[in-house]
CHARMM internal coordinates of N, CA and C (Angstrom, degrees):
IC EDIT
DIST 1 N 1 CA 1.4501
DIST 1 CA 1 C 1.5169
ANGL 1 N 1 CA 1 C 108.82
DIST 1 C 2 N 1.4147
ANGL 1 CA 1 C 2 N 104.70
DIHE 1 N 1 CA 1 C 2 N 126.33
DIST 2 N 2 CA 1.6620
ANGL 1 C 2 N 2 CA 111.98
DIHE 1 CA 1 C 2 N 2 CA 175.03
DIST 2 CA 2 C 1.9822
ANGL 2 N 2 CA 2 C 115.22
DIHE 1 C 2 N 2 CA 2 C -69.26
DIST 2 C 3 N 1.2663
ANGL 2 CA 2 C 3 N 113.53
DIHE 2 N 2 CA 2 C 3 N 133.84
DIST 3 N 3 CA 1.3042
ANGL 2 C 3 N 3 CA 100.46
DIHE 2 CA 2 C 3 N 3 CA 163.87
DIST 3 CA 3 C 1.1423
ANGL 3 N 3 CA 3 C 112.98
DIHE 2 C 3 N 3 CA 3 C -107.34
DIST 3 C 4 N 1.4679
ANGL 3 CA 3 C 4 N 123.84
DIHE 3 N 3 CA 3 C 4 N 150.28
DIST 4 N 4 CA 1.6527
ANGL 3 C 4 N 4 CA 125.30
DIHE 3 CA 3 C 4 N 4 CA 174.35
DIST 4 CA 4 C 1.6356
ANGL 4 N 4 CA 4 C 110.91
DIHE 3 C 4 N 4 CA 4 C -107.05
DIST 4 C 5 N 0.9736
ANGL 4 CA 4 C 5 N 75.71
DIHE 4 N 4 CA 4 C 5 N 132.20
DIST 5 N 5 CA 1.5861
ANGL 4 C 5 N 5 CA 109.95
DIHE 4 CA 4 C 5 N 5 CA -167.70
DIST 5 CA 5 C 2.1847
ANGL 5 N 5 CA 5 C 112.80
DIHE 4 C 5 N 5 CA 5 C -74.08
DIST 5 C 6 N 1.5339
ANGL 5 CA 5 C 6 N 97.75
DIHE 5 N 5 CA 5 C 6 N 85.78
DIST 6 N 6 CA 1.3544
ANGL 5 C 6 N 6 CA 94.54
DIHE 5 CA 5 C 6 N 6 CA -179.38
DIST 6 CA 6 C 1.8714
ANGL 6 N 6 CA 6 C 128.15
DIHE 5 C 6 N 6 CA 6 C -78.96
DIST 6 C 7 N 0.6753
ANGL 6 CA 6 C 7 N 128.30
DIHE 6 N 6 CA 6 C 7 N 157.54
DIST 7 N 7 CA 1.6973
ANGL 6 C 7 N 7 CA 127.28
DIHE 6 CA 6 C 7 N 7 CA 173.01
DIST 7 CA 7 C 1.0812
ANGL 7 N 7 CA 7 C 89.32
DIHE 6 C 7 N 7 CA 7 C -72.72
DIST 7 C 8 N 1.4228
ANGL 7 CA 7 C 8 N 99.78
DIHE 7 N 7 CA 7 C 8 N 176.40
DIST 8 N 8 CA 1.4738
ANGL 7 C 8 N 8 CA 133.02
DIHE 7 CA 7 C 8 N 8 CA 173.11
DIST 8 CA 8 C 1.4184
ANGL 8 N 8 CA 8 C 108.77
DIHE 7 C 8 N 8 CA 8 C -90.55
DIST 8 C 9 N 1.0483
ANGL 8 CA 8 C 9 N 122.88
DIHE 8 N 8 CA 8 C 9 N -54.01
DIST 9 N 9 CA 1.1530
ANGL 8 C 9 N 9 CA 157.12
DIHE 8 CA 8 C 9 N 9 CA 154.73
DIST 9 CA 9 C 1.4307
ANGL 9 N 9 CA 9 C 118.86
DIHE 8 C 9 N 9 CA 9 C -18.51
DIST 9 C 10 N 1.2933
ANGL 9 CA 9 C 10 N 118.81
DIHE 9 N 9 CA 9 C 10 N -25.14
DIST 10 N 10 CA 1.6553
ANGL 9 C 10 N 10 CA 138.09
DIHE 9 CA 9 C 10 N 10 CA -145.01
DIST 10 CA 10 C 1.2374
ANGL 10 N 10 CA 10 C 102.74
DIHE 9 C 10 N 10 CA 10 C -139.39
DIST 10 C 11 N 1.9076
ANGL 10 CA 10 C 11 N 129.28
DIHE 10 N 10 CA 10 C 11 N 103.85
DIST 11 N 11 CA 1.0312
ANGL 10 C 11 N 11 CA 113.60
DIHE 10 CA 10 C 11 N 11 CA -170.98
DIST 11 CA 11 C 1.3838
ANGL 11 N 11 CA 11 C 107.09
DIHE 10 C 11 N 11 CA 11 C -89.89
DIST 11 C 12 N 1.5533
ANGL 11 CA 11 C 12 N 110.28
DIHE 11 N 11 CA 11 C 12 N 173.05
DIST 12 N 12 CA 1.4351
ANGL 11 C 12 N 12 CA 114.56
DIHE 11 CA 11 C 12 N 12 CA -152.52
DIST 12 CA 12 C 1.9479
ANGL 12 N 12 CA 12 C 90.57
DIHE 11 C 12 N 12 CA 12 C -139.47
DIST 12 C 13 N 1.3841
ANGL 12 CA 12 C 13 N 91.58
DIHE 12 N 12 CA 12 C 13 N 137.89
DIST 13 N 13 CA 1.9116
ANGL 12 C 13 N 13 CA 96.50
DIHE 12 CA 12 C 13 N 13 CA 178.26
DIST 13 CA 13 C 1.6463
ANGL 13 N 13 CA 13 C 105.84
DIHE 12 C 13 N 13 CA 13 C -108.90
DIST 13 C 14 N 1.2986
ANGL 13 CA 13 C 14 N 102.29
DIHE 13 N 13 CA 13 C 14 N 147.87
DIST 14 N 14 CA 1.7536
ANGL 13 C 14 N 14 CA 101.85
DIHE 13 CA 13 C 14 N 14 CA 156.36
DIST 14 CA 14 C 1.3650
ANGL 14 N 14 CA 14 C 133.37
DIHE 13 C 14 N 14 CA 14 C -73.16
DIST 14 C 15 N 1.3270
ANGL 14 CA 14 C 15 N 139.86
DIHE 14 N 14 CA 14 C 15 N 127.63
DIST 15 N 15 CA 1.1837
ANGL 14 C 15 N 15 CA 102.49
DIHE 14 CA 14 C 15 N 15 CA 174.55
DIST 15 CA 15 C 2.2162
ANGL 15 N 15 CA 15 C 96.37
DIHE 14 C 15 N 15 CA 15 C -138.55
DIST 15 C 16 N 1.1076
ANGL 15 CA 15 C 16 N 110.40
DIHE 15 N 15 CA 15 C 16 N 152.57
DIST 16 N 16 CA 1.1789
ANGL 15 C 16 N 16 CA 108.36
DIHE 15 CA 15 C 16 N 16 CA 178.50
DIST 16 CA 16 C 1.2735
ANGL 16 N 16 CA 16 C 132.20
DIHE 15 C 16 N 16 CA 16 C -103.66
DIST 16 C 17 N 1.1310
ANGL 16 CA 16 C 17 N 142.73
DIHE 16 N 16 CA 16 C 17 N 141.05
DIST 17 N 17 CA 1.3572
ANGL 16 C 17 N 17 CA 116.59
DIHE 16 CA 16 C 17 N 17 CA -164.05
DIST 17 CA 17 C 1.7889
ANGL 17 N 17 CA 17 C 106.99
DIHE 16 C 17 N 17 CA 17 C -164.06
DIST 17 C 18 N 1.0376
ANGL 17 CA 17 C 18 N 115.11
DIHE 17 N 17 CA 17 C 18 N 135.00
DIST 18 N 18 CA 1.7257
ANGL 17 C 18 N 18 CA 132.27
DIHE 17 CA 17 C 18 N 18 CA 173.43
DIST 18 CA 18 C 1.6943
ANGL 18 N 18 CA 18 C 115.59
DIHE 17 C 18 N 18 CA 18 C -88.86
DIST 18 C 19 N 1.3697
ANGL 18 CA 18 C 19 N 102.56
DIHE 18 N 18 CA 18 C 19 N 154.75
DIST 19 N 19 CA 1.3630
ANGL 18 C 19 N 19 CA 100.29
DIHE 18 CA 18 C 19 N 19 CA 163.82
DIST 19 CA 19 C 1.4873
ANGL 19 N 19 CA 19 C 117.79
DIHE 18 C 19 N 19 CA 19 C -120.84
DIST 19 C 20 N 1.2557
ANGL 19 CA 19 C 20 N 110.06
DIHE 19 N 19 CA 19 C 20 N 159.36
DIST 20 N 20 CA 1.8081
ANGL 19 C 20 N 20 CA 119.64
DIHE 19 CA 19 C 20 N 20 CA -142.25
DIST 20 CA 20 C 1.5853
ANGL 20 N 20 CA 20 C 89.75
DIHE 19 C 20 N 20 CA 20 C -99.57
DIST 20 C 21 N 1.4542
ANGL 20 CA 20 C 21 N 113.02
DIHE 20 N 20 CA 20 C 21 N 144.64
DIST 21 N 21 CA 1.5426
ANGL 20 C 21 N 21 CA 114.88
DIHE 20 CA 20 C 21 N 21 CA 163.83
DIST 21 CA 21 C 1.4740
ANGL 21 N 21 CA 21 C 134.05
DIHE 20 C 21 N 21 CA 21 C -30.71
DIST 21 C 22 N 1.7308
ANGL 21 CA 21 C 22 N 101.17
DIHE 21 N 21 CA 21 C 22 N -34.46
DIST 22 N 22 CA 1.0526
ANGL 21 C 22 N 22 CA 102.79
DIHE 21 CA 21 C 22 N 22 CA 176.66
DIST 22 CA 22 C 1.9527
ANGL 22 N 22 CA 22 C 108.24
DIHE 21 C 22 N 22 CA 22 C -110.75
DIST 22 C 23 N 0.7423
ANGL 22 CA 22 C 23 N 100.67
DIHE 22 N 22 CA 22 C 23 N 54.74
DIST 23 N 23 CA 1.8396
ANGL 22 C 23 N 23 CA 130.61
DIHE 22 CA 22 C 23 N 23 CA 171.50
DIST 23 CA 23 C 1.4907
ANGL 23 N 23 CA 23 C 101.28
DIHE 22 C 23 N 23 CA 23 C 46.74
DIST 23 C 24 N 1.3542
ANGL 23 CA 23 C 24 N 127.53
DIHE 23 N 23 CA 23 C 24 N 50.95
DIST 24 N 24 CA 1.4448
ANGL 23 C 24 N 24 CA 115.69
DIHE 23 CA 23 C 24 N 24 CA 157.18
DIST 24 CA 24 C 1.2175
ANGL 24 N 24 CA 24 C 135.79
DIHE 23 C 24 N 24 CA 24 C -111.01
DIST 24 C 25 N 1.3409
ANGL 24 CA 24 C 25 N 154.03
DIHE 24 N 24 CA 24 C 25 N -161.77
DIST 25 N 25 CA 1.6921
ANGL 24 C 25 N 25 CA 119.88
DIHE 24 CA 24 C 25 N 25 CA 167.67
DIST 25 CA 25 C 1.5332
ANGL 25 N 25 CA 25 C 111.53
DIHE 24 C 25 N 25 CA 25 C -107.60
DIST 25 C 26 N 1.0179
ANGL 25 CA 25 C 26 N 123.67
DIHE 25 N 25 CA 25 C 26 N 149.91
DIST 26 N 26 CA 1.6266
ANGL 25 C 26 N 26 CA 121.45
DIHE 25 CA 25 C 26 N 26 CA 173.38
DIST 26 CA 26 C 1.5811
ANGL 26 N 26 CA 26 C 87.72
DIHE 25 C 26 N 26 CA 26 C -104.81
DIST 26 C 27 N 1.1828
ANGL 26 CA 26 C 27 N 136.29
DIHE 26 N 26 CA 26 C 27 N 146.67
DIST 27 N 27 CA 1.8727
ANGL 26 C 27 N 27 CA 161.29
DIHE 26 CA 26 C 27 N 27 CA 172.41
DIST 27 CA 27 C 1.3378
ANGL 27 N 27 CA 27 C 111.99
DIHE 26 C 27 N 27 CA 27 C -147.41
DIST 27 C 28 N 1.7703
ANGL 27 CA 27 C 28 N 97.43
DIHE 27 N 27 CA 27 C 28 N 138.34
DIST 28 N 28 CA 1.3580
ANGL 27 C 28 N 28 CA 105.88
DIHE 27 CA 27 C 28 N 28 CA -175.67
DIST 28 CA 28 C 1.3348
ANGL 28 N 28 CA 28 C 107.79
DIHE 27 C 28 N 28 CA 28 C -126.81
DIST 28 C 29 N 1.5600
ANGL 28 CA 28 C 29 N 128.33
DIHE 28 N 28 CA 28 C 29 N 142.59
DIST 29 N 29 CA 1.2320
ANGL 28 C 29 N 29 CA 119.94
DIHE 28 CA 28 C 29 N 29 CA 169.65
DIST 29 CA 29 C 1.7580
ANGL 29 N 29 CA 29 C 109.10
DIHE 28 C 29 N 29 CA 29 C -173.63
DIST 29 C 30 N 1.5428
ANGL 29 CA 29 C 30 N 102.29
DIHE 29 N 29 CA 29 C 30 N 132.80
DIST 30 N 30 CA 1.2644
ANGL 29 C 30 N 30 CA 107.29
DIHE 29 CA 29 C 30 N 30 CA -154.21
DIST 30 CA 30 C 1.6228
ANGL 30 N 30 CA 30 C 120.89
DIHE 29 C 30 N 30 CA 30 C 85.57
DIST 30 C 31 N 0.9845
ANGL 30 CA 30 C 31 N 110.41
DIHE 30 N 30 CA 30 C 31 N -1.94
DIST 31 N 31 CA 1.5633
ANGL 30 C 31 N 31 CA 104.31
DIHE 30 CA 30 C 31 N 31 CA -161.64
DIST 31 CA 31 C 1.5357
ANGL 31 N 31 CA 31 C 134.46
DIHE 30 C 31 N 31 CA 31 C 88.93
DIST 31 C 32 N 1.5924
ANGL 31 CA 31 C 32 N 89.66
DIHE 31 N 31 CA 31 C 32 N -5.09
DIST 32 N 32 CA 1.4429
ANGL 31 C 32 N 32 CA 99.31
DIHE 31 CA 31 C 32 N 32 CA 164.10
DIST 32 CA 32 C 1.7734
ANGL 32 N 32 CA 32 C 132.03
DIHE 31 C 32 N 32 CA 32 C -103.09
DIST 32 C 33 N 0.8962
ANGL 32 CA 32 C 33 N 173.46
DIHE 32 N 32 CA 32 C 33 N 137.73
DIST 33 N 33 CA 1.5297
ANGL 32 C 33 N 33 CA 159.61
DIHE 32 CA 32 C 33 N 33 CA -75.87
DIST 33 CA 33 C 2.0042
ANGL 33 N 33 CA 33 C 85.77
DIHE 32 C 33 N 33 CA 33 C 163.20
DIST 33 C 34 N 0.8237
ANGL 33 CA 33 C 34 N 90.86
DIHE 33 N 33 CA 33 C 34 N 126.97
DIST 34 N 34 CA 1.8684
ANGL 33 C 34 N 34 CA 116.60
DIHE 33 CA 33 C 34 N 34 CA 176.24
DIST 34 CA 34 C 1.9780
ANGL 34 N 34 CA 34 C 110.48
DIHE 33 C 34 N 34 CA 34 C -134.46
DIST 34 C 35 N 1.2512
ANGL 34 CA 34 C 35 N 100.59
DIHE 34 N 34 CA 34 C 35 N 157.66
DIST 35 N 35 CA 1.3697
ANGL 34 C 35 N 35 CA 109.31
DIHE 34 CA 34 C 35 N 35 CA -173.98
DIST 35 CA 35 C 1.4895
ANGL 35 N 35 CA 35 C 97.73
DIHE 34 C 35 N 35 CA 35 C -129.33
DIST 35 C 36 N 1.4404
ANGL 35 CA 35 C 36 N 129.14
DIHE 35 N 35 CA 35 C 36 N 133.16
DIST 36 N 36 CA 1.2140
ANGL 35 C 36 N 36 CA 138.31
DIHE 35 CA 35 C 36 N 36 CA -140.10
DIST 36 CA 36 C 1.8422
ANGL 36 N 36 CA 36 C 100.26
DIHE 35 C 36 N 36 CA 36 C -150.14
DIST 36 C 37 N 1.5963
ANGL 36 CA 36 C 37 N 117.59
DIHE 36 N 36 CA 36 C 37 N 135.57
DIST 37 N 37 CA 1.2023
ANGL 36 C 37 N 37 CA 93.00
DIHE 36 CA 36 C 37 N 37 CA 178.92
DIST 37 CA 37 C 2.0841
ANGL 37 N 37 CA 37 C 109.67
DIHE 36 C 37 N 37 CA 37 C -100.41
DIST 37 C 38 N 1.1950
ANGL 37 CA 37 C 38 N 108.24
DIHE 37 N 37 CA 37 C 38 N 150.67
DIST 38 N 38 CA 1.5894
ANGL 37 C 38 N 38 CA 110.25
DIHE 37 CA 37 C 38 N 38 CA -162.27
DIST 38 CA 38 C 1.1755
ANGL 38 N 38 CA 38 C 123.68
DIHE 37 C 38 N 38 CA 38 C -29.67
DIST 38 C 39 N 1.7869
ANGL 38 CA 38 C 39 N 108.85
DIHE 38 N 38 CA 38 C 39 N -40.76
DIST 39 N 39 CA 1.3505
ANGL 38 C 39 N 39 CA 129.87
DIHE 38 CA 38 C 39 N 39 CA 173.50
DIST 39 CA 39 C 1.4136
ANGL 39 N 39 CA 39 C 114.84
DIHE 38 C 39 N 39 CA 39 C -31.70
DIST 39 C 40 N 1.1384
ANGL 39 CA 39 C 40 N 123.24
DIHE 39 N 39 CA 39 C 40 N -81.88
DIST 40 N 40 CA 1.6659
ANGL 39 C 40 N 40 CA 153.19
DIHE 39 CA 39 C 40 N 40 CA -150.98
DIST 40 CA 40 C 1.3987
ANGL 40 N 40 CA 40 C 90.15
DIHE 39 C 40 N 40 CA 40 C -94.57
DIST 40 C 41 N 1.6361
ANGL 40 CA 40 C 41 N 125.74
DIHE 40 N 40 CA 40 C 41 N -41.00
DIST 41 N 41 CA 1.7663
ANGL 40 C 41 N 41 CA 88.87
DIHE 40 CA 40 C 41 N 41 CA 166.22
DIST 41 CA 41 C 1.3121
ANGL 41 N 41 CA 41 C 129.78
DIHE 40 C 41 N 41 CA 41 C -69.04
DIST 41 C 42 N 1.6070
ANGL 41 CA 41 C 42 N 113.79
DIHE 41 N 41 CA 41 C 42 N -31.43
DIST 42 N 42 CA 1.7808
ANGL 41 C 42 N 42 CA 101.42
DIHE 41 CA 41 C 42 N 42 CA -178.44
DIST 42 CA 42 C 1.6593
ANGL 42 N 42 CA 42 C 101.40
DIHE 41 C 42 N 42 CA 42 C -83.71
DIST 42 C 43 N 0.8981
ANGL 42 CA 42 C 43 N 126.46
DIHE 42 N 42 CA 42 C 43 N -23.27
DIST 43 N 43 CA 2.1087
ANGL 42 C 43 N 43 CA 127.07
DIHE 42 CA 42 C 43 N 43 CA 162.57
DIST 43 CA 43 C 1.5591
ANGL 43 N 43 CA 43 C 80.62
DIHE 42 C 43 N 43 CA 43 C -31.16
DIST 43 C 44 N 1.1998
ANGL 43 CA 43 C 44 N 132.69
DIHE 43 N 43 CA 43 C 44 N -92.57
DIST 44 N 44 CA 0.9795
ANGL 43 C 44 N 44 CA 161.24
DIHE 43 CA 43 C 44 N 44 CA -113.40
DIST 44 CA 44 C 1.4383
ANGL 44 N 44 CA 44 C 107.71
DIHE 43 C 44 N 44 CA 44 C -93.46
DIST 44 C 45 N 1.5725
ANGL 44 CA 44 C 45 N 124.79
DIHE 44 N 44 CA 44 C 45 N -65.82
DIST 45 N 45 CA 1.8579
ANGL 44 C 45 N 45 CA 116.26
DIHE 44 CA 44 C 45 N 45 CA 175.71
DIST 45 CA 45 C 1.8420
ANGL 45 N 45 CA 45 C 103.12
DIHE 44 C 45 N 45 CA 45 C -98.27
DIST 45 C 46 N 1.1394
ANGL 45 CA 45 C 46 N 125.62
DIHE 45 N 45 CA 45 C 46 N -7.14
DIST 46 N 46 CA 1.4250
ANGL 45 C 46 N 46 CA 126.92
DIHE 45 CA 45 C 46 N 46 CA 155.24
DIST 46 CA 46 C 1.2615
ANGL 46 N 46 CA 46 C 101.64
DIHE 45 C 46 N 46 CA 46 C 56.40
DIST 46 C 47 N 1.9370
ANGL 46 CA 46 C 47 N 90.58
DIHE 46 N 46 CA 46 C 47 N 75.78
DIST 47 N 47 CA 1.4961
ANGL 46 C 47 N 47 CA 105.43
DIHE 46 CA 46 C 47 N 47 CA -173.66
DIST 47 CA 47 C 1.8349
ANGL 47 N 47 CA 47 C 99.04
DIHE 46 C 47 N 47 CA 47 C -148.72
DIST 47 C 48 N 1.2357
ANGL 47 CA 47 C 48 N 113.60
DIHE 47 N 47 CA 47 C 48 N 140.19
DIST 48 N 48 CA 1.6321
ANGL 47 C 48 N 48 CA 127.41
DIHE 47 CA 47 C 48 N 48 CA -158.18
DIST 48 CA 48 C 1.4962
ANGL 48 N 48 CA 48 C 96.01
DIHE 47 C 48 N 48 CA 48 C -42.28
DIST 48 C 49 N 1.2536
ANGL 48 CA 48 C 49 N 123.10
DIHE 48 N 48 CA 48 C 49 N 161.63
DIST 49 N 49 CA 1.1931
ANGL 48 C 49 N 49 CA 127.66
DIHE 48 CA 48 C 49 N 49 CA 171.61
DIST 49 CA 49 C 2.1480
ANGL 49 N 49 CA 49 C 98.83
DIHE 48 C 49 N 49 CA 49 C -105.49
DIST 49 C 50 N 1.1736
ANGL 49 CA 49 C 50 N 105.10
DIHE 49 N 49 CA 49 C 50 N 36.06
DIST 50 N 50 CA 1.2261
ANGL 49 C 50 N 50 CA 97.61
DIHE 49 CA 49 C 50 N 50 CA 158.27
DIST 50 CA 50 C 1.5721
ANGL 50 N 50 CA 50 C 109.34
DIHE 49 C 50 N 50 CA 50 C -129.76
DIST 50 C 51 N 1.4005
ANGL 50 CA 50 C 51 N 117.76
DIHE 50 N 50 CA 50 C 51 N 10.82
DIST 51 N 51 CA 1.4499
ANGL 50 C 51 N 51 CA 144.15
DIHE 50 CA 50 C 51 N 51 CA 176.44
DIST 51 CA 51 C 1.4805
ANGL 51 N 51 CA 51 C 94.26
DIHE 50 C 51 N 51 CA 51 C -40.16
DIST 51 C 52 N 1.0342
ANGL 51 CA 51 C 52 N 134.40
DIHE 51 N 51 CA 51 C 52 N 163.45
DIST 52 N 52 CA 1.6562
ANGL 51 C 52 N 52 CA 139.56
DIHE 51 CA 51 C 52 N 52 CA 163.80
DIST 52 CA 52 C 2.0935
ANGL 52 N 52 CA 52 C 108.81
DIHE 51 C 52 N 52 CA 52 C -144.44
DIST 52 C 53 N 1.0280
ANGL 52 CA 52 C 53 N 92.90
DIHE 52 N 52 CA 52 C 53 N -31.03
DIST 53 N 53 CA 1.3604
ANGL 52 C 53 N 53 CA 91.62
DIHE 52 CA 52 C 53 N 53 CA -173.04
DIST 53 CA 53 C 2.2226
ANGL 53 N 53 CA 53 C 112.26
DIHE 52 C 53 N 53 CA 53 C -167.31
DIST 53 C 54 N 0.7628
ANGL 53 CA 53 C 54 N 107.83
DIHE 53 N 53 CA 53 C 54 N 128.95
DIST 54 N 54 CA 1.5312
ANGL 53 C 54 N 54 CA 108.38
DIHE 53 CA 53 C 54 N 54 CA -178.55
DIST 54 CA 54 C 1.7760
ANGL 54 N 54 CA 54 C 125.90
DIHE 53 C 54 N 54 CA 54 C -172.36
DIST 54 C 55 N 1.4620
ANGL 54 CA 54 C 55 N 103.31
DIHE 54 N 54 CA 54 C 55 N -151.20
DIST 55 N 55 CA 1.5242
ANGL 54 C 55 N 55 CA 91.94
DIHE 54 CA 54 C 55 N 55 CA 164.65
DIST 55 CA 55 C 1.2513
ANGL 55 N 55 CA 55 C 99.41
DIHE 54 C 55 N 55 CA 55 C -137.99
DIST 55 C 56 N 1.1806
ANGL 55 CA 55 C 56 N 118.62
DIHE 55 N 55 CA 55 C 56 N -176.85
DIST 56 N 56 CA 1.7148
ANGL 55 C 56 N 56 CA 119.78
DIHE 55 CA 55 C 56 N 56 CA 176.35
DIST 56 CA 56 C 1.6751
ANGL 56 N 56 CA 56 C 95.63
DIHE 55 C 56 N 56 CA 56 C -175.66
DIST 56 C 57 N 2.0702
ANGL 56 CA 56 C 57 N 89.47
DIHE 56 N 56 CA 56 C 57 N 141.09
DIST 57 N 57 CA 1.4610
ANGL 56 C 57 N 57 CA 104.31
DIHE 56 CA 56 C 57 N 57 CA 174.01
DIST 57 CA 57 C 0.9793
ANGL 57 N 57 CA 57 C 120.60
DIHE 56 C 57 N 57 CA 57 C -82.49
DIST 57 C 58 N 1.4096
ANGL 57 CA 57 C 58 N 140.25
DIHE 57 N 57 CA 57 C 58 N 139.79
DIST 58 N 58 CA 1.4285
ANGL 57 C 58 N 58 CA 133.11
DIHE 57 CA 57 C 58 N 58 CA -178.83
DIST 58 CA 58 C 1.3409
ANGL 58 N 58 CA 58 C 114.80
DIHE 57 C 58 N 58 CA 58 C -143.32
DIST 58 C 59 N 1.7814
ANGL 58 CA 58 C 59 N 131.46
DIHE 58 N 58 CA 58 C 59 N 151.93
DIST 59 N 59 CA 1.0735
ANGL 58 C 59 N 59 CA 116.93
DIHE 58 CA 58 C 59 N 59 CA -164.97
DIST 59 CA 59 C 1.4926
ANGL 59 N 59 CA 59 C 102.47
DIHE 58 C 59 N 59 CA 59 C -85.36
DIST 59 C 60 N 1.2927
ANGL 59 CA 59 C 60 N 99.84
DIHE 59 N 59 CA 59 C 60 N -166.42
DIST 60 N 60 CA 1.8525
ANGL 59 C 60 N 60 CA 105.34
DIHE 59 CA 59 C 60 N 60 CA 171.59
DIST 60 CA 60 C 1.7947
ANGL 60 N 60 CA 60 C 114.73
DIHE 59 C 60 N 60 CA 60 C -77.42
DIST 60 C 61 N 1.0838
ANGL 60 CA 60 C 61 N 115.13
DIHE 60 N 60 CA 60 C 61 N -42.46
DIST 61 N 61 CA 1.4246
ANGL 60 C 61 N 61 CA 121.02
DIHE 60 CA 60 C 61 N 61 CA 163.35
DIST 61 CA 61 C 1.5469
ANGL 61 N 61 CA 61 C 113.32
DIHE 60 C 61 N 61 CA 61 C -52.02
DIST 61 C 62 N 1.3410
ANGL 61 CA 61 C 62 N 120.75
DIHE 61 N 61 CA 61 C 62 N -44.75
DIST 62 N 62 CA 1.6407
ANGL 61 C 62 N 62 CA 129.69
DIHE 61 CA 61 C 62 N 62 CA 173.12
DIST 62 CA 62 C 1.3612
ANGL 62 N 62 CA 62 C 98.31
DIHE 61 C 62 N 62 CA 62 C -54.86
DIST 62 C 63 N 1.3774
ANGL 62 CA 62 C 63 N 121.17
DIHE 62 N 62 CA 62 C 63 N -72.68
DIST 63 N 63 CA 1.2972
ANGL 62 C 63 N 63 CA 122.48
DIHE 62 CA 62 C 63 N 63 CA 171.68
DIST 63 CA 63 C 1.5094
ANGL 63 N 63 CA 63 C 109.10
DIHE 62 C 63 N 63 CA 63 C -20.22
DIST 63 C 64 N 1.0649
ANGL 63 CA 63 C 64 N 89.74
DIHE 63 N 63 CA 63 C 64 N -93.82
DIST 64 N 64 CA 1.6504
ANGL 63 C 64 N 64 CA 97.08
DIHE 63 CA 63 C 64 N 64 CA -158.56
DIST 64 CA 64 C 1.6854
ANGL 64 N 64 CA 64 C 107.77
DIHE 63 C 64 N 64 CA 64 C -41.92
DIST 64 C 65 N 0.9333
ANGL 64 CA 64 C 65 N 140.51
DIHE 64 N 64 CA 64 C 65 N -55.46
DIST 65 N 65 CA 1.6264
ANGL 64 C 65 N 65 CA 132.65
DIHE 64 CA 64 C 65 N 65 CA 142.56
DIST 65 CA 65 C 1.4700
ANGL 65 N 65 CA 65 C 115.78
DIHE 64 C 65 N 65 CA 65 C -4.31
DIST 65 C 66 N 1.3100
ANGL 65 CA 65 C 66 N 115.69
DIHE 65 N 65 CA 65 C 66 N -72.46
DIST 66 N 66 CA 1.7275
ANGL 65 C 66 N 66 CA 111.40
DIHE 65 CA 65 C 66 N 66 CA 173.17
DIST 66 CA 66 C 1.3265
ANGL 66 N 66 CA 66 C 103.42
DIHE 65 C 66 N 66 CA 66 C -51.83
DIST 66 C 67 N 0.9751
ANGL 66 CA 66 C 67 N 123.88
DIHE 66 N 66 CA 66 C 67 N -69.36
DIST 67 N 67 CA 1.9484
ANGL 66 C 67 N 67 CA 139.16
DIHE 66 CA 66 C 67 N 67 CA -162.91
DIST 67 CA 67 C 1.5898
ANGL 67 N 67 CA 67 C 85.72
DIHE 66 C 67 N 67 CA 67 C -47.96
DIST 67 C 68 N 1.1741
ANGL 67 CA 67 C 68 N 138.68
DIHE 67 N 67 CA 67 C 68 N -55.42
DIST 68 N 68 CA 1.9750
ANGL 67 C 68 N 68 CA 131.94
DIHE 67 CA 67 C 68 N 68 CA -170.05
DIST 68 CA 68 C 1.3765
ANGL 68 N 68 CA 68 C 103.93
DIHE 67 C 68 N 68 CA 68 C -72.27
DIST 68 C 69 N 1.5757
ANGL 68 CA 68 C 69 N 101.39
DIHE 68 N 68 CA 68 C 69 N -21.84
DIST 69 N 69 CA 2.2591
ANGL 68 C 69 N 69 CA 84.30
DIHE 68 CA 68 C 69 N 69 CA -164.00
DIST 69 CA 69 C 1.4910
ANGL 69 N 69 CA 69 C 97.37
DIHE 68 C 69 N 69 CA 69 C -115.31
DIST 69 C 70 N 1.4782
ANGL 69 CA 69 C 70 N 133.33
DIHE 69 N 69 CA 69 C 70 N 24.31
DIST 70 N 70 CA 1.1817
ANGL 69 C 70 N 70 CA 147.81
DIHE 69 CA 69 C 70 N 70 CA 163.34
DIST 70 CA 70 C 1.8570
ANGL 70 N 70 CA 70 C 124.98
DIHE 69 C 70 N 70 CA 70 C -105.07
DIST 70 C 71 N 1.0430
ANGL 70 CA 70 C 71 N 107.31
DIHE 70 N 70 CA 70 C 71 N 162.26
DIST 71 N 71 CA 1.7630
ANGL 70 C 71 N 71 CA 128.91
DIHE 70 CA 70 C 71 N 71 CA 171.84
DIST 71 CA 71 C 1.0869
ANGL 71 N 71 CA 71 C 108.62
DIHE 70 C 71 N 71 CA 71 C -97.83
DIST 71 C 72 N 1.1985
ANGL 71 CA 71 C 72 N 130.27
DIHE 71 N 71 CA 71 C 72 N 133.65
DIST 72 N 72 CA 1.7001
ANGL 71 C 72 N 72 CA 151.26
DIHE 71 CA 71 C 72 N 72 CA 169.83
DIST 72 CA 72 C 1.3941
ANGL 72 N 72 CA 72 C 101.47
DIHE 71 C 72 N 72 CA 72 C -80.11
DIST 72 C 73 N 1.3690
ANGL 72 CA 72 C 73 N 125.41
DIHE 72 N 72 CA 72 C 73 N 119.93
DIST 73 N 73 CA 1.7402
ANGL 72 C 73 N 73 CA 115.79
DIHE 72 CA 72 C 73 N 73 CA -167.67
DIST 73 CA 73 C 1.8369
ANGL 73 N 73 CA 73 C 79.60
DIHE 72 C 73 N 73 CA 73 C -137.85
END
COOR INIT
IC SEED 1 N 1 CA 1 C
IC BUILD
């Protein structure tokens, strides 16, 4: 597993997120909950695709990437 390498410099959010019966991710952040398809989330927080449920750090640019290629549920 690759790790990505954040600055210091570069703030970073939590966000938590499950995967759905029918294998997609549910992520939460802010208080808001998005539906994401599997692909473009592990592209994206670069986390196993045998993941089921966790948290993961992500930058603000990462963010905003999930938040555009996701559903507001």
């Amino acid at each position: 597993m690759a790790f990505k390498l954040i600055t210091e410099l570069e703030q970073t959010q939590l966000i938590t997120y499950t995967r759905t019966v029918v294998g997609w991710y549910n992520f939460t952040t802010g208080g808001k909950r998005y539906n994401i398809n599997p692909e473009l989330f592990r592209n994206i927080t670069d986390i196993s695709n045998k993941t089921v449920a966790g948290v993961a750090e992500v930058s603000k640019s990462e963010l905003h990437a999930l938040i555009d290629g996701a559903v507001a549920i």
